[in-house]
C-alpha positions as CSV (number, residue, x, y, z in Angstrom):
1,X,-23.7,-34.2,16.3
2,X,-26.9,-35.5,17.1
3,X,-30.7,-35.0,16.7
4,X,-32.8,-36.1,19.3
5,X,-36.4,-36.9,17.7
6,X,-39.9,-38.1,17.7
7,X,-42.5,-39.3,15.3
8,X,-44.8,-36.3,16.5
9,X,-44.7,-32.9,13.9
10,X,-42.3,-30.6,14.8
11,X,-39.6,-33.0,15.3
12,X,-40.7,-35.5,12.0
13,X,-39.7,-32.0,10.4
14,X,-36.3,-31.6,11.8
15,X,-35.6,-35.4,10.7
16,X,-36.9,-34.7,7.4
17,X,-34.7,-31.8,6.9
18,X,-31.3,-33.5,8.1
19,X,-32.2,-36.3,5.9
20,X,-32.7,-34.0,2.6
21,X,-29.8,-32.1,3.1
22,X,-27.5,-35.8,3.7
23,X,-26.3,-34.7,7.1
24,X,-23.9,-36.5,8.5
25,X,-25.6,-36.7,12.0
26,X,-26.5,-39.9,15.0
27,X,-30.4,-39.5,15.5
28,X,-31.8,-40.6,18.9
29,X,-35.0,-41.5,19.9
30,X,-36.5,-39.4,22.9
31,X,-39.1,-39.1,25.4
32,X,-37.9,-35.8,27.3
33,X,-41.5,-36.2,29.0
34,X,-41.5,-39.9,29.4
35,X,-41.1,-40.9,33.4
36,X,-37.4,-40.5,35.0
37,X,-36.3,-38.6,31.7
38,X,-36.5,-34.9,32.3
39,X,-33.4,-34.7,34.1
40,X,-31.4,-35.5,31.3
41,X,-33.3,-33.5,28.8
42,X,-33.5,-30.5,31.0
43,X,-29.8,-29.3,30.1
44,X,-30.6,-30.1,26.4
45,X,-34.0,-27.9,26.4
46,X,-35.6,-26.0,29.1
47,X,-38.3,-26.8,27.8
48,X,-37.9,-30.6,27.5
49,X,-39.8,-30.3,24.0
50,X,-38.0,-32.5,20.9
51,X,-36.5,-32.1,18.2
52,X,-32.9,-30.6,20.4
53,X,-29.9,-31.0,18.1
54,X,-27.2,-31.2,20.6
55,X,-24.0,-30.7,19.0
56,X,-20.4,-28.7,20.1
57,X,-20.8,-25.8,21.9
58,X,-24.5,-25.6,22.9
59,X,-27.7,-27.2,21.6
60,X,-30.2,-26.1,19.7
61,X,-33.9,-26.2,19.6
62,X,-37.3,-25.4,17.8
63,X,-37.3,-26.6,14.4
64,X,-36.8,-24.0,12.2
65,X,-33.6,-22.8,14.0
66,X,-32.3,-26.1,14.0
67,X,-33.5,-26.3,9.9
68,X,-31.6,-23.2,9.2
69,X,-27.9,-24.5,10.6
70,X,-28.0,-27.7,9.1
71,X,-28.5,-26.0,5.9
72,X,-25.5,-23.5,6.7
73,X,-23.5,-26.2,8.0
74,X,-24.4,-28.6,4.7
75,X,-23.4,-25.0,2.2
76,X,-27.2,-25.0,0.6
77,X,-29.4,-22.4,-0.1
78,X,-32.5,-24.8,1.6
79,X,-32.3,-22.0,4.0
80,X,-31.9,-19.2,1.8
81,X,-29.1,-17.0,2.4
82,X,-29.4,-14.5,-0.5
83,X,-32.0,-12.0,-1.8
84,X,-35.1,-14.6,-1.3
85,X,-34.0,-15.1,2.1
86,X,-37.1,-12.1,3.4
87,X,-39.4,-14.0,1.2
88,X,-39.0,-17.6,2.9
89,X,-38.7,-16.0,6.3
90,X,-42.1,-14.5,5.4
91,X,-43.8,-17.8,4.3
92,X,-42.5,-19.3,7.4
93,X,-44.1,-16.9,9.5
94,X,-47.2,-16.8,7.8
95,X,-47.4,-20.6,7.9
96,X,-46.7,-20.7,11.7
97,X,-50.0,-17.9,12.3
98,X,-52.0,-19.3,9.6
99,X,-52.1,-22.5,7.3
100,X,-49.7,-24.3,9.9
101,X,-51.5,-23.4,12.8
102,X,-55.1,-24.1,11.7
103,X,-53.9,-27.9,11.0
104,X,-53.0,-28.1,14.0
105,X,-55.9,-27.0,16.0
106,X,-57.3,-29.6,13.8
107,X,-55.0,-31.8,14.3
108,X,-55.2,-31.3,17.9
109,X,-58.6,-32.6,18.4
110,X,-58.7,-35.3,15.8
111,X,-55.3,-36.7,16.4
112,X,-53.2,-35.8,19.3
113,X,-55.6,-35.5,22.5
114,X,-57.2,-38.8,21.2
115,X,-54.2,-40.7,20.3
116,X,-52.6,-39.4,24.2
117,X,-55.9,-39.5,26.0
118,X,-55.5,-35.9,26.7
119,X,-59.3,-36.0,26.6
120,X,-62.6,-35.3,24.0
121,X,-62.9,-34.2,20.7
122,X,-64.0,-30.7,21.1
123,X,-66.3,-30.8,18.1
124,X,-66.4,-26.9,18.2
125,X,-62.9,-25.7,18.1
126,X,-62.9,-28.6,15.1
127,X,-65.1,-26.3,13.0
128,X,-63.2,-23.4,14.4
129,X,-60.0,-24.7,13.0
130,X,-61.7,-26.1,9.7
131,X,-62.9,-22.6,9.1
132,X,-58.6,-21.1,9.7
133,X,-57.8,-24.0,7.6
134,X,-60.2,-22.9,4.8
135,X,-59.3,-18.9,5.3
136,X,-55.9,-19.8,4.8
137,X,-56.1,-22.4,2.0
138,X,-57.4,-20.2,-0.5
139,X,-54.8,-17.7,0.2
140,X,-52.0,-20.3,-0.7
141,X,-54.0,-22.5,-3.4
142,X,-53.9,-18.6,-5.1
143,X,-49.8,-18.4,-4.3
144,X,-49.1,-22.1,-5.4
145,X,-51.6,-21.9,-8.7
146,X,-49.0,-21.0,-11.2
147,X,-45.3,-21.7,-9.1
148,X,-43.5,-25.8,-8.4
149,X,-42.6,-24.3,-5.1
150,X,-43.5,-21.4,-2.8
151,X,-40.3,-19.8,-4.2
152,X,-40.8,-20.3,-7.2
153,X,-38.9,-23.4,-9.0
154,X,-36.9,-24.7,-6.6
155,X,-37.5,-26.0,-3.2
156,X,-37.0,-24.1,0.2
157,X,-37.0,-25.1,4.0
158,X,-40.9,-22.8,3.5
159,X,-42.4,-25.8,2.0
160,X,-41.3,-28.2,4.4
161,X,-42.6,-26.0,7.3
162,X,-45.8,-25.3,5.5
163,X,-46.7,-29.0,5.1
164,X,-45.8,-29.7,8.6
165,X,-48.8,-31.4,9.2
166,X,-50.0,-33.0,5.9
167,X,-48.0,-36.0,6.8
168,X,-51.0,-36.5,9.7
169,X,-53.9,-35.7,7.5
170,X,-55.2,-39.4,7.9
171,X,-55.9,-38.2,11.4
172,X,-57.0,-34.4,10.8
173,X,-58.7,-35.6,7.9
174,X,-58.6,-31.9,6.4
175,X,-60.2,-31.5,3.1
176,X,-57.0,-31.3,0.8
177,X,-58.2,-32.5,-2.1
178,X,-60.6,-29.3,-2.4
179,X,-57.6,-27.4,-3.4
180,X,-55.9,-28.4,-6.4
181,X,-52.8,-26.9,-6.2
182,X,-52.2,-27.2,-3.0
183,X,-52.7,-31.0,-4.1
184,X,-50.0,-31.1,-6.6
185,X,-47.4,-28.9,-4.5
186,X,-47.8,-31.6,-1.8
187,X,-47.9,-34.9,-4.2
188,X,-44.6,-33.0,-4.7
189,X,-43.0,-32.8,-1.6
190,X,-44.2,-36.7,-1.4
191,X,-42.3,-37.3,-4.4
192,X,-39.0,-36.7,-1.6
193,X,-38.1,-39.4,-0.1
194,X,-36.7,-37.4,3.2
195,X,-40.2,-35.9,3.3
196,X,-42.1,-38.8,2.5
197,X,-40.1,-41.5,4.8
198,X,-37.8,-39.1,7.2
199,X,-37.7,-42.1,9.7
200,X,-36.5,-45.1,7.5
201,X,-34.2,-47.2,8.9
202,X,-34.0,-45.2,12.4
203,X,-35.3,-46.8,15.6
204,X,-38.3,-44.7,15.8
205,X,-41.5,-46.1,17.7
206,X,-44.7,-45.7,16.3
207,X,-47.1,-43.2,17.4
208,X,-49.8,-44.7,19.9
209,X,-52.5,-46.0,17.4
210,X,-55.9,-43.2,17.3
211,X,-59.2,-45.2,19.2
212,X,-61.8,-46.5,17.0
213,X,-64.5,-44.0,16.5
């Protein structure tokens, strides 16, 4: 098997989750959109988007389906498989609509079209996505206030997708540290090696550096 990555979010998540669960897996640096590349890619993913786990049979891609048969294939419960399983799946989808997406329209502006050239800070959808970001914070600071994990006491694949993007904060520079359980849940998940270092030792390029403000 093998999981073809970047340093970017949605991949860094797949990475992260193979190298919790100690799959036994070749990673491979990619740049589906890089010059020349797409015509390999395009079998892998139609959509020549990363992370694609190509393994016997036919690949796989987007993240959380990719999440969810690694954990099958390692035998955990990361993915839940019993009665919780409608709870995760919830989390997952709120997260994707709500706290996940507001950092990234943050993200968007502050990190990603500046770090690609893609063009401006648009300082308006900035304070669009601040005020998601805030709509949904409260809602979770209230979930995570009196619960280790958005489960409960043990860990779930919910937690890695709802920090998807704390791991870029130094770029979307979202006030965090407002909520103070949200704070300790992800000092938490940065107490995980997998989470906090899912690239160690792989040949993994840096993202391109942001431009000096």
């Amino acid at each position: 098997m093998k999981l073809y990555f970047s340093r970017n979010p949605n991949p860094r998540l797949a990475v992260a989750v193979a190298r919790f669960l100690k799959t036994d897996i070749e990673f491979e640096f990619a740049e589906p959109m890089a010059l020349g590349q797409s015509e390999r890619y395009l079998p892998l993913n139609p959509n020549l988007l990363l992370p694609i786990l190509e393994r016997p049979g036919r690949t796989l891609w987007e993240s959380d389906a990719i999440a969810c048969w690694l954990s099958r294939h390692a035998g955990s419960n990361f993915w839940r498989t019993d009665d919780e399983e409608p709870e995760m799946i919830r989390w997952i989808s709120w997260a994707k609509e709500n706290f996940v997406k507001s950092c990234d329209e943050v993200h968007w502006e502050r990190g990603t079209k500046l770090r690609y050239g893609i063009g401006k800070r648009d300082e308006r959808m900035v304070e669009e996505g601040l005020r998601r970001f805030h709509k949904a914070a409260a809602i979770l600071e209230c979930e995570l206030s009196d619960r280790l994990w958005l489960l409960g006491e043990t860990i779930s694949f919910a937690d890695f997708r709802m920090a998807t993007f704390l791991p870029f904060n130094d770029a979307a520079r979202l006030p965090i540290e407002d909520y103070p359980a949200i704070t300790r849940w992800a000092d938490r998940l940065n107490g995980i090696e997998a989470w906090r270092d899912p690239f160690r030792g792989l040949d993994a390029p840096q993202l391109p550096l942001l431009p000096t403000e």
